[in-house]
N, CA, C and O atoms as a GROMACS GRO file, in nm:
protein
  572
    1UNK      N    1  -0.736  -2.625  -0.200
    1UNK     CA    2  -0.657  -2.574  -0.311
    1UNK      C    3  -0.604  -2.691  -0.393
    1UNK      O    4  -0.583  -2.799  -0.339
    2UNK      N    5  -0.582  -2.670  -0.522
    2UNK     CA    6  -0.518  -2.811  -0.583
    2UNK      C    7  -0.400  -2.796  -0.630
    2UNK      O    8  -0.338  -2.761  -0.529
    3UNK      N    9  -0.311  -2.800  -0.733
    3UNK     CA   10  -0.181  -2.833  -0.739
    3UNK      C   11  -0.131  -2.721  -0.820
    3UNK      O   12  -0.010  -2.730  -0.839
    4UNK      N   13  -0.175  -2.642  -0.861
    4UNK     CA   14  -0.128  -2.554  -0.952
    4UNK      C   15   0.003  -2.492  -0.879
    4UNK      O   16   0.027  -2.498  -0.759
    5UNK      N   17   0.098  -2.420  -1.000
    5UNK     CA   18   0.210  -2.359  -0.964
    5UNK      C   19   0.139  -2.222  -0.851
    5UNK      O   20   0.174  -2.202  -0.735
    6UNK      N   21   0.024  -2.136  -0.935
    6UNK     CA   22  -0.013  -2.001  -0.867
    6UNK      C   23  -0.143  -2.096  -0.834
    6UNK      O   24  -0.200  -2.169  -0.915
    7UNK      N   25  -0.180  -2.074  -0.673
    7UNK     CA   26  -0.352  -2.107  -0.657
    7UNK      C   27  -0.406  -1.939  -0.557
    7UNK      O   28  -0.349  -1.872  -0.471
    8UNK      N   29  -0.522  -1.928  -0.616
    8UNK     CA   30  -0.590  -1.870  -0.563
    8UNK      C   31  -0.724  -1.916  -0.505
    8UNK      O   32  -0.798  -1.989  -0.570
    9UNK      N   33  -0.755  -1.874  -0.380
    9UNK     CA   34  -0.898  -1.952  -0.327
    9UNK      C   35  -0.988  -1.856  -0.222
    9UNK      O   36  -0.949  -1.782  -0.132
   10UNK      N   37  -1.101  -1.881  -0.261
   10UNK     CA   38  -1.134  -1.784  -0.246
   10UNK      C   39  -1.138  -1.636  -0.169
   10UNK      O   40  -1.186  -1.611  -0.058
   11UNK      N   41  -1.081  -1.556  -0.252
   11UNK     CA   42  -1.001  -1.460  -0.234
   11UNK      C   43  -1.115  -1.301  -0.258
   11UNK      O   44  -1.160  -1.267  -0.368
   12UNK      N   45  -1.135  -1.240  -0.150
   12UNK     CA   46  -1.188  -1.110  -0.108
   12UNK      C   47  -1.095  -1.020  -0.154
   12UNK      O   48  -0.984  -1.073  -0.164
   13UNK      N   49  -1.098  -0.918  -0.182
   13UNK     CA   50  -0.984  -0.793  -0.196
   13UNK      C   51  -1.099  -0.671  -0.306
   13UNK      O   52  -1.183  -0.674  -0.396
   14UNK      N   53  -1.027  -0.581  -0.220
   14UNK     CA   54  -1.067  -0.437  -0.308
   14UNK      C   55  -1.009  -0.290  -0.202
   14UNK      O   56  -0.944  -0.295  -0.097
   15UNK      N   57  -1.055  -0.182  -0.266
   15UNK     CA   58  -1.013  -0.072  -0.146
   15UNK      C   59  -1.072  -0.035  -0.074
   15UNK      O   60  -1.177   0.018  -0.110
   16UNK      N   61  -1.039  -0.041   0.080
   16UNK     CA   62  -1.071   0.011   0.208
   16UNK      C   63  -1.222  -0.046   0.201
   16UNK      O   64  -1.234  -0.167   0.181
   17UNK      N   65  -1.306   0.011   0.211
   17UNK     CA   66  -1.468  -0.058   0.236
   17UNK      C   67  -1.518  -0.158   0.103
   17UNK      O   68  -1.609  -0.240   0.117
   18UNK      N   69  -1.442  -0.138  -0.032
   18UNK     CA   70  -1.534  -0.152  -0.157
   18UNK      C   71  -1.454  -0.254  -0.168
   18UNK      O   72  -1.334  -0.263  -0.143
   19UNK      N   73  -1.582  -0.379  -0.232
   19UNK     CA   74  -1.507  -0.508  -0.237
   19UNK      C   75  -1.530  -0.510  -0.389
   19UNK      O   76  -1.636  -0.483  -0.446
   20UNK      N   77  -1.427  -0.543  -0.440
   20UNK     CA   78  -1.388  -0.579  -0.592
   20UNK      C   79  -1.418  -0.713  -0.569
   20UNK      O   80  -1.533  -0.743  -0.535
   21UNK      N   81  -1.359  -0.771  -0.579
   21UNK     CA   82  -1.318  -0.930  -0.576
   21UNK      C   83  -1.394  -1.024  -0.476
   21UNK      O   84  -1.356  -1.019  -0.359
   22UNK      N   85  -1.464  -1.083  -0.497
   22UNK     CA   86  -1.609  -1.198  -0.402
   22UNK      C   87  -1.592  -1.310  -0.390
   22UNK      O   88  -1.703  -1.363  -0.400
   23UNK      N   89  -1.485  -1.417  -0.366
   23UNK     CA   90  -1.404  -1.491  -0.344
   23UNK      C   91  -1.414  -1.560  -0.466
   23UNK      O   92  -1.497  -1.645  -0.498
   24UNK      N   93  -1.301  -1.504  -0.547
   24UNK     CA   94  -1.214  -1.539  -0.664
   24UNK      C   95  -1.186  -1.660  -0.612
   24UNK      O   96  -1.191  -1.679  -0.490
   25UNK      N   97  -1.159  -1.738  -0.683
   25UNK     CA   98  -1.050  -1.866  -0.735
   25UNK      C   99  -1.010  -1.917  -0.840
   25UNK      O  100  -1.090  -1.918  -0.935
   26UNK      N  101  -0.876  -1.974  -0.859
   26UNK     CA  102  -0.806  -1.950  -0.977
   26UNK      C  103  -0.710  -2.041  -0.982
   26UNK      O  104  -0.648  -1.979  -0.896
   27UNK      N  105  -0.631  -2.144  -1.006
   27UNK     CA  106  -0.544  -2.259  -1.035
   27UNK      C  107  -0.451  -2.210  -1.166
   27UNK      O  108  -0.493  -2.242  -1.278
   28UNK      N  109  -0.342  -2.144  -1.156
   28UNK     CA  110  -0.280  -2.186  -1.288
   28UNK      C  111  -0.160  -2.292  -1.313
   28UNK      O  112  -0.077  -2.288  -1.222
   29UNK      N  113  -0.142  -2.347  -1.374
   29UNK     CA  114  -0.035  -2.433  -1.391
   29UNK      C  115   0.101  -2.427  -1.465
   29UNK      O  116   0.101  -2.423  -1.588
   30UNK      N  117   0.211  -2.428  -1.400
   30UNK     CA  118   0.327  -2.373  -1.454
   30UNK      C  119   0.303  -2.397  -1.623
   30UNK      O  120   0.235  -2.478  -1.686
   31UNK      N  121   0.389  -2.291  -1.662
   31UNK     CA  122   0.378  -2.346  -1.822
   31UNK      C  123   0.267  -2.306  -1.922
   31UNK      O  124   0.291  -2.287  -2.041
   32UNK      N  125   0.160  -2.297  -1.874
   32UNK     CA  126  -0.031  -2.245  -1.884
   32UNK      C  127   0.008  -2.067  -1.937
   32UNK      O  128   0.109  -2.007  -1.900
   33UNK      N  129  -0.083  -2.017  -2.015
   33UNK     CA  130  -0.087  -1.948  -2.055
   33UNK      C  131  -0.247  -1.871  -2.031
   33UNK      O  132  -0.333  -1.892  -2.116
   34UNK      N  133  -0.272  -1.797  -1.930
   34UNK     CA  134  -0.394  -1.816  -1.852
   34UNK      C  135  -0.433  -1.582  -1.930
   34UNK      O  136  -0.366  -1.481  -1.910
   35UNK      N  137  -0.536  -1.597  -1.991
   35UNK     CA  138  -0.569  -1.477  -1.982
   35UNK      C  139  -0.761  -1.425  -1.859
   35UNK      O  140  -0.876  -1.468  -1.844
   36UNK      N  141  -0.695  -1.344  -1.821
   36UNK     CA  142  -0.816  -1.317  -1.732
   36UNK      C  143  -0.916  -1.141  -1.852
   36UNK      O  144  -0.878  -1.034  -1.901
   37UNK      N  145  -1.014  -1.199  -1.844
   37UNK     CA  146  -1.116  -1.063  -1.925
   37UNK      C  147  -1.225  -1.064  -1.824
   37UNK      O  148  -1.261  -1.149  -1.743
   38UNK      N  149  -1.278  -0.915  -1.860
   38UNK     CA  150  -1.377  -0.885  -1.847
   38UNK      C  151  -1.429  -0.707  -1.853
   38UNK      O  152  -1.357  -0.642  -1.929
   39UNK      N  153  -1.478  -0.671  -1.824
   39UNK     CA  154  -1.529  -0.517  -1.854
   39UNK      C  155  -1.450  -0.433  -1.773
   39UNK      O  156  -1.382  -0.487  -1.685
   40UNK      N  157  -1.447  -0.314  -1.786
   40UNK     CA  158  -1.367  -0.198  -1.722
   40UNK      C  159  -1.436  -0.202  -1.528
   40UNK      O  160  -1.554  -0.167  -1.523
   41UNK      N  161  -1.410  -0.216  -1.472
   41UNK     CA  162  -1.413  -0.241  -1.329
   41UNK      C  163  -1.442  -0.374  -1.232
   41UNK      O  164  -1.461  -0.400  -1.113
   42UNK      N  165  -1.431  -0.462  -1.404
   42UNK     CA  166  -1.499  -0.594  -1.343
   42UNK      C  167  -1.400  -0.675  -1.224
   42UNK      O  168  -1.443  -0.777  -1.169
   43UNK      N  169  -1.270  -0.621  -1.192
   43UNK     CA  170  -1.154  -0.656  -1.129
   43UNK      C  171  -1.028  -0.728  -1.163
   43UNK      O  172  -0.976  -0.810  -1.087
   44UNK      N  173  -0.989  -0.702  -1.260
   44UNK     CA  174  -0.887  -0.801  -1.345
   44UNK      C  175  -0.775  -0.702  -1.290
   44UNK      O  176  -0.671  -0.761  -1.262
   45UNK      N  177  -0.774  -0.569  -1.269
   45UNK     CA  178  -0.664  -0.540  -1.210
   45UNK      C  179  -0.658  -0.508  -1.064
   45UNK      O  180  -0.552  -0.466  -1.017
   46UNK      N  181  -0.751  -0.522  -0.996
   46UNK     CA  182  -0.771  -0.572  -0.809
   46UNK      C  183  -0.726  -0.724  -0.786
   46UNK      O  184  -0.690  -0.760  -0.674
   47UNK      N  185  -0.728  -0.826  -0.909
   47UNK     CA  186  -0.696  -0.937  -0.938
   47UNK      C  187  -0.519  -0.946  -0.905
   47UNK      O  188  -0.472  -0.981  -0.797
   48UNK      N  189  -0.441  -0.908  -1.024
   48UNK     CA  190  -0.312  -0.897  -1.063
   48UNK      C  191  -0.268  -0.803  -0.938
   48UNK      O  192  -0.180  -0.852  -0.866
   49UNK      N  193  -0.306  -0.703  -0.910
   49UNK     CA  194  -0.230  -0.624  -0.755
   49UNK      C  195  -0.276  -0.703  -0.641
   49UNK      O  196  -0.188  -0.714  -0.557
   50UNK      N  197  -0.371  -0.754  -0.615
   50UNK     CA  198  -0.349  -0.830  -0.471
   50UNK      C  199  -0.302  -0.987  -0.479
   50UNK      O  200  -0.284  -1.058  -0.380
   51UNK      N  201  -0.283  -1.035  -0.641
   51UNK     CA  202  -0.171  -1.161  -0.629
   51UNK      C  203  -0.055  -1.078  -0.529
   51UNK      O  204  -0.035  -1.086  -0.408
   52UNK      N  205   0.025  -0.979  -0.659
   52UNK     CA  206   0.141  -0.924  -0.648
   52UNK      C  207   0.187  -0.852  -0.484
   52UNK      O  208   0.306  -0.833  -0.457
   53UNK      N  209   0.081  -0.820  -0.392
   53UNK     CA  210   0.062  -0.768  -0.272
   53UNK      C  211   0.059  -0.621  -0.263
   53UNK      O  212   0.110  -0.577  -0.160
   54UNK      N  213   0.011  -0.536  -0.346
   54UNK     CA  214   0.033  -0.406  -0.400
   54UNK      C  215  -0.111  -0.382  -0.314
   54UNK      O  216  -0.100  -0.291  -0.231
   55UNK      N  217  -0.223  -0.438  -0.318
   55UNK     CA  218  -0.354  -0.428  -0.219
   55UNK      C  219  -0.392  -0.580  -0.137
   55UNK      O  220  -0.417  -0.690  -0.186
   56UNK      N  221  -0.386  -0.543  -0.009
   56UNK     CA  222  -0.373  -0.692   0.100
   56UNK      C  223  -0.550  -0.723   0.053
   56UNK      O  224  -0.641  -0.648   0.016
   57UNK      N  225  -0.538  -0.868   0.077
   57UNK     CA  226  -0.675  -0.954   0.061
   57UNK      C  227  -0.734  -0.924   0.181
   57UNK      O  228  -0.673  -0.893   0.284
   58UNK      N  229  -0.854  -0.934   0.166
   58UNK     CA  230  -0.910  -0.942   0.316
   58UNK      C  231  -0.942  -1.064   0.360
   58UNK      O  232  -0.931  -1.098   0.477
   59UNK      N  233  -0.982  -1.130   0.272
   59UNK     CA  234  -0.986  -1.306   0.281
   59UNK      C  235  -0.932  -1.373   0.170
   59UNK      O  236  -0.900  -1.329   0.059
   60UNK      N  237  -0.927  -1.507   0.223
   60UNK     CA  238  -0.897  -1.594   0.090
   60UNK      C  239  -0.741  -1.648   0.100
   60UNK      O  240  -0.678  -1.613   0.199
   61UNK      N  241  -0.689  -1.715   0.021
   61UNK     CA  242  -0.571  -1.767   0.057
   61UNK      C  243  -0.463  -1.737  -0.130
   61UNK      O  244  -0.516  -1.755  -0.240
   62UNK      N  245  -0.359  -1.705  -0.116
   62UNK     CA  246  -0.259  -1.714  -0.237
   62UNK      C  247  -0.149  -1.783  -0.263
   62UNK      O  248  -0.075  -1.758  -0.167
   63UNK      N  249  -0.093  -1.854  -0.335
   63UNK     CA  250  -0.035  -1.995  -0.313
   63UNK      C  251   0.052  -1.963  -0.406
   63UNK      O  252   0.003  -1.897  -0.497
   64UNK      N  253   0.178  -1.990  -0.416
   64UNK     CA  254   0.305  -2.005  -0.522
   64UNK      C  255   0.416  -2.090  -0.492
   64UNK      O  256   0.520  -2.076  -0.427
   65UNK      N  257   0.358  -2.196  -0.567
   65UNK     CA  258   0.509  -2.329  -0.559
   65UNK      C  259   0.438  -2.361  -0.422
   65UNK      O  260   0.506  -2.358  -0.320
   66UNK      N  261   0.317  -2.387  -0.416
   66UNK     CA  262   0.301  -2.406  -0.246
   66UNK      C  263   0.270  -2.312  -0.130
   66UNK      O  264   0.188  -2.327  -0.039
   67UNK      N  265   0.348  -2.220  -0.152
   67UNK     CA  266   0.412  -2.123  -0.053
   67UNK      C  267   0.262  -2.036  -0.018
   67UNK      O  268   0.179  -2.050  -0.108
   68UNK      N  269   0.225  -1.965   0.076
   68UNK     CA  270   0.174  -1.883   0.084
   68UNK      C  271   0.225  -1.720   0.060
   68UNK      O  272   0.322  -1.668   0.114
   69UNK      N  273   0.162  -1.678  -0.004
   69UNK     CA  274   0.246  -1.525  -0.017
   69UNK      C  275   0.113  -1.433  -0.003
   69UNK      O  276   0.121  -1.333  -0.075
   70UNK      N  277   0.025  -1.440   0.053
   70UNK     CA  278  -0.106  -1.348   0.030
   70UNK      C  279  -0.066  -1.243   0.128
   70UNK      O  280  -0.104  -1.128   0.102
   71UNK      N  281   0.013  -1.263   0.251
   71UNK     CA  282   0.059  -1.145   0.394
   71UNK      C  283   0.224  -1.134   0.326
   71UNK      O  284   0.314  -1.122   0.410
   72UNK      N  285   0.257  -1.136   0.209
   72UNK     CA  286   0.380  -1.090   0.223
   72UNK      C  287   0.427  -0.955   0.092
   72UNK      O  288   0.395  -0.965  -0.026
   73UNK      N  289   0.505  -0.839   0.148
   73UNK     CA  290   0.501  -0.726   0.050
   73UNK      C  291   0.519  -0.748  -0.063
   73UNK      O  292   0.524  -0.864  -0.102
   74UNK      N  293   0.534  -0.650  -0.141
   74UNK     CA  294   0.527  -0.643  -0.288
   74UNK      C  295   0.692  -0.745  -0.294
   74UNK      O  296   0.706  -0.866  -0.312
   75UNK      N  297   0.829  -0.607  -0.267
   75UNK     CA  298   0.932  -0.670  -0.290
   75UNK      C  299   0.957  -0.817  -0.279
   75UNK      O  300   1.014  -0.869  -0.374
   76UNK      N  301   0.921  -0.895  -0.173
   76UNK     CA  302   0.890  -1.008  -0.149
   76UNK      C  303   0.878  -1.110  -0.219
   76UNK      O  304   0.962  -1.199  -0.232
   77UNK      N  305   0.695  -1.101  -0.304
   77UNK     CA  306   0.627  -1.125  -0.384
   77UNK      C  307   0.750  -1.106  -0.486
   77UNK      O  308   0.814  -1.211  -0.498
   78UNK      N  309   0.789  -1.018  -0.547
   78UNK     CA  310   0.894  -1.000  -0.675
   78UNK      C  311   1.001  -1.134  -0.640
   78UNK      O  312   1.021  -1.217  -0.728
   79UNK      N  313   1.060  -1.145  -0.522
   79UNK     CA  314   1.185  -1.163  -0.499
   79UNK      C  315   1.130  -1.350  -0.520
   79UNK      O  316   1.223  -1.429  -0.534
   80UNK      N  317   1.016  -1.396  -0.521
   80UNK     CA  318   0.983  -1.522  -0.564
   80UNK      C  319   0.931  -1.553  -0.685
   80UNK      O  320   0.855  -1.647  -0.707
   81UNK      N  321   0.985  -1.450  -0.789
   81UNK     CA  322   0.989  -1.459  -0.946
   81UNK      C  323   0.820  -1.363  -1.024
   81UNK      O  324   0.787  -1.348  -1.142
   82UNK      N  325   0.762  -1.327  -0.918
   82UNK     CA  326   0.633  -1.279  -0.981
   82UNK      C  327   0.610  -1.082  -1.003
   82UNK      O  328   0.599  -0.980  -0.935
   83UNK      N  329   0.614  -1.117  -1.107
   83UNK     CA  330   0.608  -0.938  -1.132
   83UNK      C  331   0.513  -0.897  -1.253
   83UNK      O  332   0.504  -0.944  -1.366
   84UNK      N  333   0.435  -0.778  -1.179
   84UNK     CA  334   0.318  -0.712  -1.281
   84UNK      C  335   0.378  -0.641  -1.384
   84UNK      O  336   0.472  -0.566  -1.360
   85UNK      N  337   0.324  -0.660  -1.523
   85UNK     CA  338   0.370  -0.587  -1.607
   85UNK      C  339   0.288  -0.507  -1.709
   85UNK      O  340   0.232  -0.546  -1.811
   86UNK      N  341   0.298  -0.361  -1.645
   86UNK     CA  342   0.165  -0.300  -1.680
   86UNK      C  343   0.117  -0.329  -1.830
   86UNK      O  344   0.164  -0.420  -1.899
   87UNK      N  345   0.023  -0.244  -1.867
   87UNK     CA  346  -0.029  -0.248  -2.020
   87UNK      C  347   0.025  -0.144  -2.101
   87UNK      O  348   0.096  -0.078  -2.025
   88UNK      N  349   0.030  -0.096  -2.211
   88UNK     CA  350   0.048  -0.017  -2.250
   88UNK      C  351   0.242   0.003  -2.299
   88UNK      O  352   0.302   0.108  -2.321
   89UNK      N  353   0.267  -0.066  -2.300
   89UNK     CA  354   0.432  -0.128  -2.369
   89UNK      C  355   0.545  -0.005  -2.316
   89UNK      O  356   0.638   0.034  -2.387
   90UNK      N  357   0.517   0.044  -2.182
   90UNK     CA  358   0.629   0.123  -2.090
   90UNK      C  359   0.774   0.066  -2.101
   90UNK      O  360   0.821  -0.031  -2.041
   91UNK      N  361   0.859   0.181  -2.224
   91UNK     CA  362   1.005   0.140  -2.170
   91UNK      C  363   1.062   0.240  -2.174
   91UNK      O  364   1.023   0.343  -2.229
   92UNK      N  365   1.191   0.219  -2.101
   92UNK     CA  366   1.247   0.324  -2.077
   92UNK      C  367   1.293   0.396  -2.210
   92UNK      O  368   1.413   0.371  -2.222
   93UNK      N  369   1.246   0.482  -2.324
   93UNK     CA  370   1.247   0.532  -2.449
   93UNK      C  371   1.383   0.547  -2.423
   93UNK      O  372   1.426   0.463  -2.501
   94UNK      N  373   1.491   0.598  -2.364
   94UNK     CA  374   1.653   0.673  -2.403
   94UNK      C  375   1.708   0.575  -2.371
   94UNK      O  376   1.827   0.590  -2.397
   95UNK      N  377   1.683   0.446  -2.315
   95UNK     CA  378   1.773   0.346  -2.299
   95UNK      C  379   1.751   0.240  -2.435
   95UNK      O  380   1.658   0.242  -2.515
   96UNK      N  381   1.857   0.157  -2.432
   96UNK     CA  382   1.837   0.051  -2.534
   96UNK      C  383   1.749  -0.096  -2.519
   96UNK      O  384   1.685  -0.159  -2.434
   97UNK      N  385   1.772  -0.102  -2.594
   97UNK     CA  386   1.663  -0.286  -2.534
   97UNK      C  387   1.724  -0.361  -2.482
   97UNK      O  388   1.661  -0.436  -2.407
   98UNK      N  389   1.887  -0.384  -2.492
   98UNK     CA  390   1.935  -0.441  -2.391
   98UNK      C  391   1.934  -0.403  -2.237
   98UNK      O  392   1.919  -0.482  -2.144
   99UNK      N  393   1.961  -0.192  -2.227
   99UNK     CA  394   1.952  -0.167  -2.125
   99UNK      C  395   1.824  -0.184  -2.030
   99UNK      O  396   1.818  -0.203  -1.909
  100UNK      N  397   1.710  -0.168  -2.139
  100UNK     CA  398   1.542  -0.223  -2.124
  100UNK      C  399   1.550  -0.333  -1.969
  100UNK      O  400   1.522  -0.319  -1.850
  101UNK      N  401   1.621  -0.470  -2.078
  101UNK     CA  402   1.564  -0.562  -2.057
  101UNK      C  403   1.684  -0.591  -1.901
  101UNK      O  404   1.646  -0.656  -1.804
  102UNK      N  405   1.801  -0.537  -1.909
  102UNK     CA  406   1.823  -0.524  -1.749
  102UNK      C  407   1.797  -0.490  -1.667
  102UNK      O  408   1.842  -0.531  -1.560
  103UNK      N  409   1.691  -0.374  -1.685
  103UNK     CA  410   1.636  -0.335  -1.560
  103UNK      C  411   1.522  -0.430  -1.518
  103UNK      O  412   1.455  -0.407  -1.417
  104UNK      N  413   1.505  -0.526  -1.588
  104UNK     CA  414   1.445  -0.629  -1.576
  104UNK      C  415   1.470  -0.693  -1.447
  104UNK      O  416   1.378  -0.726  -1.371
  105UNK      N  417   1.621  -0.714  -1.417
  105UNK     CA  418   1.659  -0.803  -1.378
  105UNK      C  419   1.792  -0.710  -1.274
  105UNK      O  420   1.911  -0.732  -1.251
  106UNK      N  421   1.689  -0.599  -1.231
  106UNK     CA  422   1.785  -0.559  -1.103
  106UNK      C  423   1.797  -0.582  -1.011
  106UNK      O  424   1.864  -0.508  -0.939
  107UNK      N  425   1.744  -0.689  -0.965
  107UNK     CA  426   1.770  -0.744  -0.816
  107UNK      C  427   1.854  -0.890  -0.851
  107UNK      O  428   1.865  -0.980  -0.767
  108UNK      N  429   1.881  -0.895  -0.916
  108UNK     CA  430   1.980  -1.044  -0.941
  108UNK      C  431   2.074  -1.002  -0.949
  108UNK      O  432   2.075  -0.905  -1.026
  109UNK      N  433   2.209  -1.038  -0.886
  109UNK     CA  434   2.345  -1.037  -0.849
  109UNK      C  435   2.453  -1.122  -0.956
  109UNK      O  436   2.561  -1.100  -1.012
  110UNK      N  437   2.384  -1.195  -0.948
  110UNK     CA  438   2.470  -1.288  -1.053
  110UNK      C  439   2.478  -1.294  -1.198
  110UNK      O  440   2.397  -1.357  -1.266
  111UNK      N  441   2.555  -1.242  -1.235
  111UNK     CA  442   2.585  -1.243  -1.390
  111UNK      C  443   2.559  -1.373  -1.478
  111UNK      O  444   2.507  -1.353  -1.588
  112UNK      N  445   2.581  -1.465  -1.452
  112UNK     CA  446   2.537  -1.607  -1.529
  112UNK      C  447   2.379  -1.610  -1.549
  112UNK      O  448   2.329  -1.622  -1.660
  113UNK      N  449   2.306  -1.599  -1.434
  113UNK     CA  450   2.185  -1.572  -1.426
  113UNK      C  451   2.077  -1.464  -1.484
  113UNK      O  452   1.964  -1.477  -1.530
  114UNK      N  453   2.153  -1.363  -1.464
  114UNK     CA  454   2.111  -1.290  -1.585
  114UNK      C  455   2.139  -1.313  -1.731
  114UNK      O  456   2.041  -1.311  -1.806
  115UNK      N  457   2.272  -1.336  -1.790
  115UNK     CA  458   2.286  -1.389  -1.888
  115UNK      C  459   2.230  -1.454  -1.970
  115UNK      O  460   2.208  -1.427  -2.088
  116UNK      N  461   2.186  -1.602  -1.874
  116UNK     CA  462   2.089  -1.715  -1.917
  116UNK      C  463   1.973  -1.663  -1.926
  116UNK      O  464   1.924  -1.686  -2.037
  117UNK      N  465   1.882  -1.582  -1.836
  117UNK     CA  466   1.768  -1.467  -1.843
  117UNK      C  467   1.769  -1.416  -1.979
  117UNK      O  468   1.694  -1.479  -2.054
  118UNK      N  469   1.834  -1.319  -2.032
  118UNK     CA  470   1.841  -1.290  -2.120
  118UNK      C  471   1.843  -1.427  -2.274
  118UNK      O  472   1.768  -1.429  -2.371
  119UNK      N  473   1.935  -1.504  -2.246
  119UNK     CA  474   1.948  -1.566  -2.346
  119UNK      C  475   1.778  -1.653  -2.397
  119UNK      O  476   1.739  -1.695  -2.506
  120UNK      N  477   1.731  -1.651  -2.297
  120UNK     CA  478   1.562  -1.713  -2.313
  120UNK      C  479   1.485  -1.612  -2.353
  120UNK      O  480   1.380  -1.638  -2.410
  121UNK      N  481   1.524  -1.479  -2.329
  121UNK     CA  482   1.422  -1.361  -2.381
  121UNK      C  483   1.448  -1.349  -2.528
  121UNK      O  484   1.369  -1.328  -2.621
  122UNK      N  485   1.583  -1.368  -2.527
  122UNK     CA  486   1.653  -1.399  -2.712
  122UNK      C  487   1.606  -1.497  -2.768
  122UNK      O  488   1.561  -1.492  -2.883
  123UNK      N  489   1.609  -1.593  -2.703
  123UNK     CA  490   1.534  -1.719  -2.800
  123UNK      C  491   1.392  -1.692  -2.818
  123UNK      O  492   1.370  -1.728  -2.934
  124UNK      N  493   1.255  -1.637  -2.755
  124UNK     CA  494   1.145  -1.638  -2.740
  124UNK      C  495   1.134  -1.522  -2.832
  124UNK      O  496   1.043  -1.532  -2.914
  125UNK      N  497   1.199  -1.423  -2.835
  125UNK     CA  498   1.226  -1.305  -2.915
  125UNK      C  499   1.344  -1.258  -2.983
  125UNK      O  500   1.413  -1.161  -2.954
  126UNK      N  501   1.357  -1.344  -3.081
  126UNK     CA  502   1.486  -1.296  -3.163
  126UNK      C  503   1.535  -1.138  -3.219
  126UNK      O  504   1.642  -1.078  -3.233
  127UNK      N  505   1.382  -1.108  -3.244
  127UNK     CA  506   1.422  -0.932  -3.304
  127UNK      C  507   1.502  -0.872  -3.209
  127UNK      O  508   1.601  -0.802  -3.233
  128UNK      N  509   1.451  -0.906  -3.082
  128UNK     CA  510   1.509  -0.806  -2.946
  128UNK      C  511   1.709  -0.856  -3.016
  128UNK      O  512   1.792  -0.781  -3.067
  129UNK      N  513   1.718  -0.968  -2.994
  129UNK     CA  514   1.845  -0.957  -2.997
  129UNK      C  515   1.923  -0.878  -3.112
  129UNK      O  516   2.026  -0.814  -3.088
  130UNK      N  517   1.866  -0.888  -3.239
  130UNK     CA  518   1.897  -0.811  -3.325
  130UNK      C  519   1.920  -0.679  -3.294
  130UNK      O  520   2.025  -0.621  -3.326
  131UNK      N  521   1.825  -0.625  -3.231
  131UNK     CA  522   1.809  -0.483  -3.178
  131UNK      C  523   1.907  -0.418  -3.053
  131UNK      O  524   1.939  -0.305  -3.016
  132UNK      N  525   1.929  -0.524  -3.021
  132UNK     CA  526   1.986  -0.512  -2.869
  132UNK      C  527   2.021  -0.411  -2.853
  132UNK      O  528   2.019  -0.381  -2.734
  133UNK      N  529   2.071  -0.300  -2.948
  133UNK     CA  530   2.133  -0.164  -2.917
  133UNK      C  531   2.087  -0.082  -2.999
  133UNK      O  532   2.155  -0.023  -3.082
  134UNK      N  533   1.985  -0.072  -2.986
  134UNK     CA  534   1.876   0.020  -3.079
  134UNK      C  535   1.789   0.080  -2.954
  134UNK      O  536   1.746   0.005  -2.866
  135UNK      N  537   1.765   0.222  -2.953
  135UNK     CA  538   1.720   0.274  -2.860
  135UNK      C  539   1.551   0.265  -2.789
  135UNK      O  540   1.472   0.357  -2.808
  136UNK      N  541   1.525   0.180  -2.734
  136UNK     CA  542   1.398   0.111  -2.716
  136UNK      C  543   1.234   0.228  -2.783
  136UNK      O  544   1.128   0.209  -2.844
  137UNK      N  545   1.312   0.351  -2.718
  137UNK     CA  546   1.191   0.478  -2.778
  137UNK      C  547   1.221   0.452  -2.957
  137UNK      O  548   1.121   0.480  -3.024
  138UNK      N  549   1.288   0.426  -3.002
  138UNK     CA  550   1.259   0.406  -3.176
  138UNK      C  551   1.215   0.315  -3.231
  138UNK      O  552   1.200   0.305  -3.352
  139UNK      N  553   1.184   0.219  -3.133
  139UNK     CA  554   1.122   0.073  -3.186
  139UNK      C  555   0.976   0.092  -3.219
  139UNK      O  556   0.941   0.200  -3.171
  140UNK      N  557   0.863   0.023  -3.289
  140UNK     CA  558   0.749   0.047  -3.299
  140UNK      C  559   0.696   0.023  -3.174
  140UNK      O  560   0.740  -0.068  -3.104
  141UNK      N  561   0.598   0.102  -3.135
  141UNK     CA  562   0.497   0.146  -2.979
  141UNK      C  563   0.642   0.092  -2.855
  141UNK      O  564   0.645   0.006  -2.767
  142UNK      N  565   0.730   0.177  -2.897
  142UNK     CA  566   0.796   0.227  -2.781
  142UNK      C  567   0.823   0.326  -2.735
  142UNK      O  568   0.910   0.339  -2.649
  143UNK      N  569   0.753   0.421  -2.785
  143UNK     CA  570   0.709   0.572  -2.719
  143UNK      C  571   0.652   0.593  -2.646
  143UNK      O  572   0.633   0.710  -2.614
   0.00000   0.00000   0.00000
């Protein structure tokens, strides 16, 4: 494996008998902006759920900051900063974008931390802050 923040090596995974994935490997590097393509079953999302641990690998190894996380659950996986975020722009329509973007951040305890969380989602996305209390279902493709 080499130094990347996320490594993947070659990595087996799919459901119960059917193998998606034929030992993947994958290096990304903190900071990297990495898009994965390919055709409708080609495995890009057997990919993203058995990073996340949503489907166990059958082989292969998964690496974060070092760490191995390929045998450890989903919550887990979350609780070391990594979370899937489906397609299709899911928000909670009756809540606001502030309330949105806290449920973001329901397993963090600490108010500073969220705060600062937020304050980087504001800088990267200023409209949001503008909006902050605008009901996320009235925003464009937030239905």
């Amino acid at each position: 494996m080499g130094d990347g923040m996320l490594e993947v090596a070659d990595l087996v995974s799919g459901y119960g008998p059917v193998r998606v994935l034929h030992g993947l490997s994958i290096s990304v590097d903190q900071g990297a902006t990495v898009a994965v393509l390919g055709p409708n079953g080609a495995g890009k999302s057997t990919l993203l759920k058995t990073i996340i641990g949503l489907i166990p690998s059958q082989t292969g190894e998964i690496k974060f900051e070092g760490r191995p996380i390929e045998k450890l659950p989903p919550e887990a996986v979350l609780e070391q900063g990594i979370a899937l975020v489906p397609e299709g722009r899911r928000v909670f329509a009756r809540l606001t974008v502030l309330e949105n973007l806290r449920m973001g951040a329901y397993r963090e305890r600490e108010a500073t931390v969220i705060q600062q969380r937020l304050d980087y989602v504001y800088h990267l996305f200023p409209r949001l802050d503008e909006r902050n209390r605008q009901l996320a279902g009235t925003l464009s493709g937030g239905g």
